[in-house]
N, C-alpha and C positions, 0 to 999 in steps of 0.2 A: 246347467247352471242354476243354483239357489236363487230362486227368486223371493225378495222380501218387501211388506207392504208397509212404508211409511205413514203413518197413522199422524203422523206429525204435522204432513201437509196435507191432510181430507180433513173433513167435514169439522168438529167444533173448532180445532186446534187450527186451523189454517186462517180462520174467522179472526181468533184470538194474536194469531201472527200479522195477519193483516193490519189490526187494529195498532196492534204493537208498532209497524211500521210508518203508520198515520200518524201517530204521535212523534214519531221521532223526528220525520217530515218536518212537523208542525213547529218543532222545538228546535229544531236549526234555522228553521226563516225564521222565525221568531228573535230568537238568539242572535242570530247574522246582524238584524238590523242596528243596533248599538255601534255607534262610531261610524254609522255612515252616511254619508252628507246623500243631498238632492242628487239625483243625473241628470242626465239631457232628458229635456220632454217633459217631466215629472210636473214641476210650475206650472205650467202651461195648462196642463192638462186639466190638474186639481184645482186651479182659477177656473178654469173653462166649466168644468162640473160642478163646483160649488156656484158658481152664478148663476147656471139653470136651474139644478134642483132646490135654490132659494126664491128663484122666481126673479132673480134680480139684471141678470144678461142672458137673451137668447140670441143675440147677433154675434157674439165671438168666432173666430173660424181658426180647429187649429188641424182643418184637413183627415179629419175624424169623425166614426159616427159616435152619438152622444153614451150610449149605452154604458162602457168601461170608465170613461170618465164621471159620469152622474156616482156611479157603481164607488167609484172611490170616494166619492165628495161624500159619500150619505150618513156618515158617521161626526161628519164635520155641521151638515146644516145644523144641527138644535145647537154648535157650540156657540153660545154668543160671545166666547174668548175670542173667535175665531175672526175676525174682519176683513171685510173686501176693499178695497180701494173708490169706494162708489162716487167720490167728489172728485176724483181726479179727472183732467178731462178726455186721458188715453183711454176710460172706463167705456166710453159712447163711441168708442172705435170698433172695427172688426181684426185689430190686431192685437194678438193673445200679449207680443213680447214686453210690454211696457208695464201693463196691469199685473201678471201675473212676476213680475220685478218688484213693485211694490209691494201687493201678497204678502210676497213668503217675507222680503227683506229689510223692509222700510215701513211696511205698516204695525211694526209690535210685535208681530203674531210669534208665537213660539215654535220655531222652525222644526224640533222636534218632535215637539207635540204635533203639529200639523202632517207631520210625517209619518209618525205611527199610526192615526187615527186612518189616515190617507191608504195605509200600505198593505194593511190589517185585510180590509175584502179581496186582495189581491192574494194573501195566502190561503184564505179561504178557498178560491175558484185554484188554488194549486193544491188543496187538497182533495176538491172533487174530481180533479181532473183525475190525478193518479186513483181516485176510486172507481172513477169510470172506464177507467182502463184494465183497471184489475174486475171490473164486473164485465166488461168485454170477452178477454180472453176468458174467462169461465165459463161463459154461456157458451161462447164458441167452441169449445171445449170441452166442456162439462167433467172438467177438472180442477178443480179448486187449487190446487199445487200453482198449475199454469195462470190461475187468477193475479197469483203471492207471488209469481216471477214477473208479470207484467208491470204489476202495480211496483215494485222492489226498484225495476230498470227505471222507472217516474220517477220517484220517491228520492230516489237517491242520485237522481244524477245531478250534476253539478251546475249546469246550466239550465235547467230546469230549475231550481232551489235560488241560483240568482237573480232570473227574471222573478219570481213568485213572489219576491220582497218589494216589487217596484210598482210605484201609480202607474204604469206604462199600459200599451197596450197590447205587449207580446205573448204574455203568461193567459190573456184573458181571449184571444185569437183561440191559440193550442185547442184552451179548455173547449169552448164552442166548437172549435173545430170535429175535436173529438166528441163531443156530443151530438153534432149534425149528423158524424158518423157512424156512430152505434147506432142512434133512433133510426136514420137509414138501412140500416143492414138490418136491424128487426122487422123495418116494414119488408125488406126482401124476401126473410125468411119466415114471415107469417103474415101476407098481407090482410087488410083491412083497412074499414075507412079509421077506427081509431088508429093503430098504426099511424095510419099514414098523416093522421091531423101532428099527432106528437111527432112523425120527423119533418113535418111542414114548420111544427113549433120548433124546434132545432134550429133548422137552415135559417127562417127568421132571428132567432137569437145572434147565429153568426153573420148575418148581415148588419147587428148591430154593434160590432167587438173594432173590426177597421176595415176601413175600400179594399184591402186586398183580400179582404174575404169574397169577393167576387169573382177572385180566382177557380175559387171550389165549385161555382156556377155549371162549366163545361166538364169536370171534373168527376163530379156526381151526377150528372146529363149519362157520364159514359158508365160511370156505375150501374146507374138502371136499368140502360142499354142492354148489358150482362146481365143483370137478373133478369129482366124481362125474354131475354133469348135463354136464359138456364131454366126457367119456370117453364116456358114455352117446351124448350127438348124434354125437361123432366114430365111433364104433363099429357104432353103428348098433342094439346092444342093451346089456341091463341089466350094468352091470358087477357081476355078484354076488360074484366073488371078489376085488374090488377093495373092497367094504363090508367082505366076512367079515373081510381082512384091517384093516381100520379098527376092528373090532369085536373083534376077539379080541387081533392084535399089538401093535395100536397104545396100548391102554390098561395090557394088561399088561406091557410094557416101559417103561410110563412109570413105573407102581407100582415095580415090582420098581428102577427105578433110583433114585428117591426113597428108596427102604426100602435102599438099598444104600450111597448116601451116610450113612446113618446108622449102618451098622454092622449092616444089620438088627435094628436098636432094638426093643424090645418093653418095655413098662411099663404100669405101674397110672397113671392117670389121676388126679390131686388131686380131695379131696372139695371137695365148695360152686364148682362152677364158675360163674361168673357168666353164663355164655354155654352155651348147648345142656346144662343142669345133669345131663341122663340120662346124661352117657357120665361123670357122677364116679365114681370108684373101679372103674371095667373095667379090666379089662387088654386091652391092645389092642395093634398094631403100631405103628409111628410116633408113640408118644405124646407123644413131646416134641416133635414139628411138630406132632402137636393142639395140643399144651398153649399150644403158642405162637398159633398161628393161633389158639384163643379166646381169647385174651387182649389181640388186637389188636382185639375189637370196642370192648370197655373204652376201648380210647384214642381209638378214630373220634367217641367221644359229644361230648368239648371241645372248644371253640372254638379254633380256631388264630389269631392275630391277622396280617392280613396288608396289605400298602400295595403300591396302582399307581395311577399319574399323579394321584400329592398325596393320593390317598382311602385310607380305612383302613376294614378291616371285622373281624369274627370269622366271618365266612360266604362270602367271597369274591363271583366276581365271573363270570358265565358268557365274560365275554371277556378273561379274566386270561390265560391260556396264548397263543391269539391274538395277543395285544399281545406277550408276552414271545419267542413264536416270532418276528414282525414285527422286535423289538427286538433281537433276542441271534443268531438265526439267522445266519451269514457273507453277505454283500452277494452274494459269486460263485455260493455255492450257492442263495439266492434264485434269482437271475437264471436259472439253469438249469434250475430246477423248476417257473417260470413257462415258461420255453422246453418243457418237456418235456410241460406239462398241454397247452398248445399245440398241441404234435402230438399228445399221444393223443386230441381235440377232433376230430381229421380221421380217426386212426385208428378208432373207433368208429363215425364217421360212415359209413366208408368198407367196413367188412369184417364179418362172418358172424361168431355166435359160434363161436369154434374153440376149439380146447386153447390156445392161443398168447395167447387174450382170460382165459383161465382162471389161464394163469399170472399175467398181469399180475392179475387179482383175488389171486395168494397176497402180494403187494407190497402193494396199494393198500387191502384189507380193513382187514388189523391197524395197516396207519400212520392212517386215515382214520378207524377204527372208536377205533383207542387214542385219539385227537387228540380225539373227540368223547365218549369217554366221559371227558375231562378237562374237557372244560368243563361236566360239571355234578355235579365235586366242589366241597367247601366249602375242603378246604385248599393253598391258593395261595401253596406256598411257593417254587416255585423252577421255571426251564427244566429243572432236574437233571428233571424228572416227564417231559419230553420226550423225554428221550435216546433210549427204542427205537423211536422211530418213525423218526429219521433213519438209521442202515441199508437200512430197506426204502427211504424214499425215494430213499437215493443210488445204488441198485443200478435202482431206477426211472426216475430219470433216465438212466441209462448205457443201460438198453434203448432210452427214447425215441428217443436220437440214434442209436441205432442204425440205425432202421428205413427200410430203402430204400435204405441206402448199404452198399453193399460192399466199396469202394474207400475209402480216404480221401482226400481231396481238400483243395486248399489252402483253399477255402471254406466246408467242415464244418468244420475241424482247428482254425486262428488263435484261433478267437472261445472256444470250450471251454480250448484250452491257454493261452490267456492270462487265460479266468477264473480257472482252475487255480493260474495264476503269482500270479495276486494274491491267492489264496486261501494258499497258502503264503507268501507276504510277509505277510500280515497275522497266521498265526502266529508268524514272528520275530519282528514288530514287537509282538506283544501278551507274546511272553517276556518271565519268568516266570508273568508277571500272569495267567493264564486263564480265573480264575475269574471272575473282575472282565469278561470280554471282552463290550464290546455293540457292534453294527456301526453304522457312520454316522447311520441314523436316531437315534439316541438320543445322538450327539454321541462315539463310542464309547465306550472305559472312565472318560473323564474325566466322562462328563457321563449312565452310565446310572443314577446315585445318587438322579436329579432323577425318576426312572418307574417304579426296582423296588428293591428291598430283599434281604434275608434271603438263602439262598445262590446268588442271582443276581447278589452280588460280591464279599457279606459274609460269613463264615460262618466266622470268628475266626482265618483263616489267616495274619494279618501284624502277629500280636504280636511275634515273634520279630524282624522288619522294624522295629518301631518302638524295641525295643531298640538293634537296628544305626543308626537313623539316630540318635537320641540321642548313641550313644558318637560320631559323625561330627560330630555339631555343639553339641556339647558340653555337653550340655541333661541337668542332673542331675539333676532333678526336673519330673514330669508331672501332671496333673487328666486323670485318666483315667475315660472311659467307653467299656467294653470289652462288644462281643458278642461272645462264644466259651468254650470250655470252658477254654481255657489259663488257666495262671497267671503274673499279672506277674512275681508273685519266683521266680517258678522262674528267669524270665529276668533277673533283677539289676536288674529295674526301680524307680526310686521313686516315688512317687504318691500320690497324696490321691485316694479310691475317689470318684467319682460314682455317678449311677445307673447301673444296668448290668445286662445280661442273658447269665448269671442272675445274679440282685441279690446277688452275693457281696461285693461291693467293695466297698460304704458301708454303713454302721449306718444304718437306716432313720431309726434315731430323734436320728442327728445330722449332718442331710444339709447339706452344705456348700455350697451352690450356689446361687446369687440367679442365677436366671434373666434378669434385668433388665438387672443391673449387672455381669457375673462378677468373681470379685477378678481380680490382675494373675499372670500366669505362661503357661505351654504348656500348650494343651489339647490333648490326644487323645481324640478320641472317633471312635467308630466310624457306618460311614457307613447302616446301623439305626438305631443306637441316635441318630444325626442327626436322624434323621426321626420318632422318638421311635414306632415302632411298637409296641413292647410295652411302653409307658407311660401308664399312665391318661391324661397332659397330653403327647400328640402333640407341643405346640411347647415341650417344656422347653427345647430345646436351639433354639429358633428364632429366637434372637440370633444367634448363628453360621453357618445359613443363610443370611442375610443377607450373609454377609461371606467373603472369598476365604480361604481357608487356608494358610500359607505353605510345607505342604508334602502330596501323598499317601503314603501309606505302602503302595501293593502296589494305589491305589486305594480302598481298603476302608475306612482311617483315616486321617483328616482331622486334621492339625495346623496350631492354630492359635496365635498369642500375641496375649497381652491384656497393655498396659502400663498400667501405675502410675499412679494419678491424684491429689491430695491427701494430706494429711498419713494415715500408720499412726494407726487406733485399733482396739482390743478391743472387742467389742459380747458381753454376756453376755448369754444368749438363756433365761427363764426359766421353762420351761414351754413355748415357742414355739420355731416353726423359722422359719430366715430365709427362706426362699422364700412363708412366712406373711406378710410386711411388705409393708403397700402398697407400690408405687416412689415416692410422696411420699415419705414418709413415712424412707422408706429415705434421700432423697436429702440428709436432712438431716444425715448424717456429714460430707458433702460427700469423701467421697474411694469407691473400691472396692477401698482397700487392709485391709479389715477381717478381724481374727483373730477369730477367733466362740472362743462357749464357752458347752456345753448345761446346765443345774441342772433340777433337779429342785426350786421353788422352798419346796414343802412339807418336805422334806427336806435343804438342803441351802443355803448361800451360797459363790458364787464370787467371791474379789475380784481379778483381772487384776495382773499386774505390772508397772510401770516405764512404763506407756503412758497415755493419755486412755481413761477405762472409762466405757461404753454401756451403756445396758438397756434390754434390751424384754421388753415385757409386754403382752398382750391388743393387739398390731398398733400398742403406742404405743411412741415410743423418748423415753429420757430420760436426760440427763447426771449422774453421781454423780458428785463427789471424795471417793471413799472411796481411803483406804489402809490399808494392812495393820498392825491393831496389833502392839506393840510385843511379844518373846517374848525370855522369855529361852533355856540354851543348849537344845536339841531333847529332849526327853525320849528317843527311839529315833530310829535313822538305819533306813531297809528298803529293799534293793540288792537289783538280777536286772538281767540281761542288761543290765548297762553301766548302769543307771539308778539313780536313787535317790530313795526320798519323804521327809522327816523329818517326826515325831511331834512337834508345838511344846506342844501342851495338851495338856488331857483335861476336862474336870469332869460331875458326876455327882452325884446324893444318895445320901450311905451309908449310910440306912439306910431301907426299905422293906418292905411287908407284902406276905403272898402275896397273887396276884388282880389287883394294881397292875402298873404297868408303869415300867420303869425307862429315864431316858431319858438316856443318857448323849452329851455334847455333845466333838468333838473338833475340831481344827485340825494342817490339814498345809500343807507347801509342798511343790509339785515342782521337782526338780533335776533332770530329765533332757527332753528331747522324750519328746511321746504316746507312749502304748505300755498292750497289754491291762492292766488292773489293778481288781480288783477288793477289798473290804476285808472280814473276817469278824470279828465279838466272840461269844464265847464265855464262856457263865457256869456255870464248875465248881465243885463240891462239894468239899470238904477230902477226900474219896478220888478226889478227877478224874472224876469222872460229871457228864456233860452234864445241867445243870437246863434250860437256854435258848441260844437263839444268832441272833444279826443274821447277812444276808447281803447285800452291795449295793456302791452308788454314786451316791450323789443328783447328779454329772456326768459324762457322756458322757468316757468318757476319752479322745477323740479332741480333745477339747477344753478338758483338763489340761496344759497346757505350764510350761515352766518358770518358776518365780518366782512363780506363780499358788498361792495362798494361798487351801486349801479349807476350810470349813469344816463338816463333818456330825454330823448329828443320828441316832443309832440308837438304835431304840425297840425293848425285849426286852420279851418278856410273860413275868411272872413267874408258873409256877405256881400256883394256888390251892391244894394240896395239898402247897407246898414245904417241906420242915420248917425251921424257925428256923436260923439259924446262918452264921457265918462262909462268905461266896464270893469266889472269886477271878474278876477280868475278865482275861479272855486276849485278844485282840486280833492280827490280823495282816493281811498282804495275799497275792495267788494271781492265776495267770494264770487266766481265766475259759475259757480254750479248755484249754490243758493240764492246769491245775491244780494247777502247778509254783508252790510257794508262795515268797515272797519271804523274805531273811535277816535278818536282825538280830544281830551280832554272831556268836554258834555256835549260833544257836536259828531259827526260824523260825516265831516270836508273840514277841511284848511280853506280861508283866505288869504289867498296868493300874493294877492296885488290889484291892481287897477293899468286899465292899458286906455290907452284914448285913441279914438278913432277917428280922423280928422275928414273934413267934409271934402266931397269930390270935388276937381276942379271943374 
């Protein structure tokens, strides 16, 4: 057979390919990031980092070591755009979730810009990484071709390329990872004390990226194990200064470079640790990597809730990774690490152990050893947990095909560069979407929804997406069930909150949703929260499983529309929630065009405006003709933000004894759509001293619309010790999140009246 020497992939040309390859990398994360909101983690993170490397919080804990986070922030500290929350008093806490809320959302900052700036060192270390992988298999090798397929299998794969855009700390693991691992296998294959300082410096860096890099501790133990015994047969005797050097450089350049990431840190230790409680209050070195590393054990004790192929657990599954590798893994790269196990199948069959057998153990150890210490964790959240094992692999497959062939040949070459080509097409074709990417088995991105969840597609990155398609098809209003950390109104979104994780979005206690029947409009809901993972009732949303969605939004959220059926009527929900009504029972409206509204029936009567009024009670539904009596003109008008309530009554007994309780009975009407509001009565003394005060809402104000005609009951307890005499009712309304109290004319309370208090007998 002709043999012929591609020049294309050696020496200048292979270089220039490479570089080609780099760039293009660079120019899809780059690119990718436009239109994509925060994920999970990311806030947190970039709070947590921007506060140390400004000097400004070193007590935050968000179960991480500092390294990858600092690493994101550091493009942020000189911004003075940039603002931390430091007057807030969540600031002087050690929990990340409040601070790093205000951050990104409530403090000005440009969420954007914050996230570029943030996102930007992350693709950085995903370019090194794919470099050092393509510098691996070459040296191992010492063929440049095998360099440009290692780096190609990085570069282009699609879950690699997702993580690389994110302040997380998955992409920044890999990277380390893989670097612990080359500087190891060079100390392997040519020991010395430098060697072995630089893979001391390595292993140190990966101690700094996240606690699970402690994994690779036992991992790389067994690596050395192996060279040390291949060095040993290949030599012929004990490699003593190949140990001393494992033993002395190796550990203390991994110390001294973790203790150097930090500034060489040195601190006292918090009392009451919950974890290893004898090092509370030492002063030690790296204290704030202990502090953090104990206080990751705290979080390993809860149950993570997790879903594959239809099943849900809080403990996982020993073949969840497995299936998500099988699922998520690129088709091309499959194909070639089943080619590559292949030959090393003949290879072992066929040869002695040597140095050569030893290196390939510094490959197959930590991919084989990580991949099996995952399947018998309990949290199964994501392929993101796999990321470092694919380096070693792709640098393992590039040795495989190496072996035996010197030459390239038109019969080794087609089959690899055309898996290659379709390996990089299905990165174009999966642009922007990465995160979302599963390969053919799982029906790709369109249909991995149906076998894995959480950030295996999901992981709140296409709010900003669902904004954009709205303003595109003209959709001013959403029923939104959102997983992720974003906020809708950050993005100018409108919505009526479902369930949602975290449950920020709907008022628990006035959940809008009939799972049965949904009313008529756009749903968004997210493709978790689809699958109802982190909801006690898995098939809340298992109406719309059922049924095609008329648009994806990034993959991840699912939009659907529900049309109008039957006449509008108001159903006042009294004590009960509608997802409580049987679907008989329900279906007796006869339409799913219903405005709901929550009372509190002990406290409180809602009478609907201008429509057919509904009530349910105890799961029964029943028709009133009630309407709204007669009032003359308002006693008080109370205006905020564009709204207005009016005061039509009041009544009340004027005159009562201490010890008793005064129950005084009001009537409002709203003029504006829902909005926070809550009502306070106040009962002051002729010198303005608080005797007593109501605070409340006997209805869900999400369920206060206009025209609707409230009427509550606030019951004061009147001291026992109140002395006799003339009091004034003060009266008002207040946003319950702000505390921004509503006006009335240049005041902000109504005088109610005066009640008299008469003296004990």
């Amino acid at each position: 057979m002709t043999v012929y020497r591609f020049r294309l992939f050696e020496g200048r040309w292979a270089l220039w390919l490479a570089t080609a390859v780099l760039l293009l990398m660079f120019a899809l994360s780059l690119t990718s990031l436009k239109g994509k909101s925060p994920t999970f983690d990311e806030q947190g993170f970039i709070t947590r980092g921007l506060g140390y490397v400004r000097g400004q919080n070193r007590h935050m804990r968000v179960g991480h070591p500092l390294g990858l986070n600092a690493l994101n922030a550091s493009l942020l500290a000189a911004d003075d755009g940039v603002r931390l929350p430091l007057d807030d008093p969540s600031w002087q806490k050690p929990s990340f979730h409040r601070p790093s809320e205000l951050f990104l959302w409530e403090n000005g900052n440009d969420v954007a810009h914050v996230m570029f700036l943030a996102r930007l060192p992350t693709i950085w270390l995903g370019l090194l990484l794919a470099a050092f992988v393509g510098r691996w298999a070459w040296e191992m090798t010492r063929r440049r071709w095998a360099g440009l397929l290692a780096l190609a299998l990085i570069a282009f794969d699609p879950n690699i390329l997702a993580h690389t855009r994110l302040a997380t700390t998955d992409l920044g693991l890999t990277a380390a990872a893989t670097l612990a691992g080359f500087t190891l296998w060079r100390f392997l294959r040519r020991p010395s004390w430098g060697t072995a300082v630089i893979a001391g410096a390595g292993f140190g860096l990966l101690q700094d990226t996240k606690f699970t890099a402690g994994l690779f501790v036992p991992l790389f133990a067994l690596v050395i194990l192996v060279g040390l015994a291949a060095r040993w047969r290949e030599d012929g005797r004990f490699p003593a200064k190949m140990l001393l050097q494992l033993l002395i450089a190796y550990p203390l350049a991994a110390f001294f470079t973790l203790w150097a990431a930090y500034g060489f840190q040195i601190g006292v230790m918090p009392d009451n640790l919950p974890t290893l409680p004898q090092l509370s209050g030492l002063t030690l070195p790296l204290s704030h990597h202990l502090e953090q590393l104990l206080d990751i054990g705290g979080r390993l004790q809860k149950g993570t809730p997790a879903f594959l192929l239809g099943n849900y657990s809080d403990s996982g599954w020993w073949y969840y990774f497995p299936v998500a590798f099988a699922l998520k893994t690129p088709l091309p790269t499959l194909i070639l690490l089943i080619w590559a196990i292949t030959r090393l199948r003949f290879t072992l069959h066929n040869s002695q152990f040597t140095i050569h057998n030893s290196q390939l153990a510094a490959l197959l150890i930590p991919a084989l050893g990580y991949f099996a210490i995952a399947l018998t964790t309990d949290i199964n959240l994501g392929y993101r947990h796999l990321l470092p094992i694919l380096p070693f692999l792709a640098v393992f497959i590039a040795n495989q095909l190496t072996l035996d062939n010197y030459q390239l040949t038109i019969n080794n070459l087609y089959f690899p560069a055309l898996l290659l080509a379709c390996l990089a097409a299905v990165s174009l074709w999966t642009f922007p979407h990465y995160l979302a990417y599963f390969n053919i088995f799982a029906g790709g991105p369109d249909g991995g929804w149906r076998y894995l969840a959480d950030s295996n597609l999901d992981w709140g990155q296409d709010l900003a997406g669902l904004k954009a398609w709205m303003d595109e098809n003209g959709v001013e209003h959403v029923w939104l069930s959102y997983f992720g950390e974003a906020r809708p109104d950050y993005y100018g979104i409108r919505y009526t909150g479902l369930a949602s994780w975290p449950p920020r979005l709907m008022n628990p206690a006035a959940r809008p949703f009939y799972p049965h029947d949904p009313a008529p409009g756009t749903y968004a809901i997210s493709a978790t929260n689809l699958q109802g993972v982190q909801f006690g009732d898995h098939d809340l949303f298992a109406w719309f499983r059922q049924r095609q969605p008329i648009a994806k939004i990034g993959y991840s959220i699912f939009v659907y529309d529900v049309p109008a059926y039957g006449e509008p009527v108001d159903l006042v929900l009294n004590g009960i929630q509608v997802d409580e009504i049987p679907p008989d029972e329900f279906a007796r409206l006869g339409t799913n065009d219903v405005t709901l509204h929550w009372v509190d029936p002990e406290t409180a009567v809602l009478i609907p405006g201008g429509r057919q009024n509904w009530q349910a009670e105890d799961g029964a539904l029943y028709q009133l003709p009630l309407s709204a009596p007669s009032a003359g003109p308002p006693l008080a008008t109370f205006s905020h933000g564009g709204g207005s309530i009016q005061l039509l009554a009041a009544d009340w007994d004027e005159n009562i004894m201490p010890g008793q309780t005064l129950a005084l009975v009001t009537r409002w009407e709203k003029r504006s759509p829902p909005q926070p509001v809550k009502m306070f009565v106040h009962l002051l003394d002729e010198n303005g001293r608080f005797i007593t005060q109501w605070d409340g809402l006997g209805a869900a104000w999400e369920g206060w619309r206009s025209g609707d005609i409230l009427q509550q009951t606030h019951i004061l307890a009147i001291p026992g010790d109140a002395p006799p005499g003339t009091y004034r009712i003060w009266l008002g309304l207040y946003h319950p999140e702000t505390g921004a109290r509503w006006q009335t004319g240049s005041s902000d309370r109504y005088l109610l009246g005066v009640v008299e208090i008469g003296e004990r007998p």
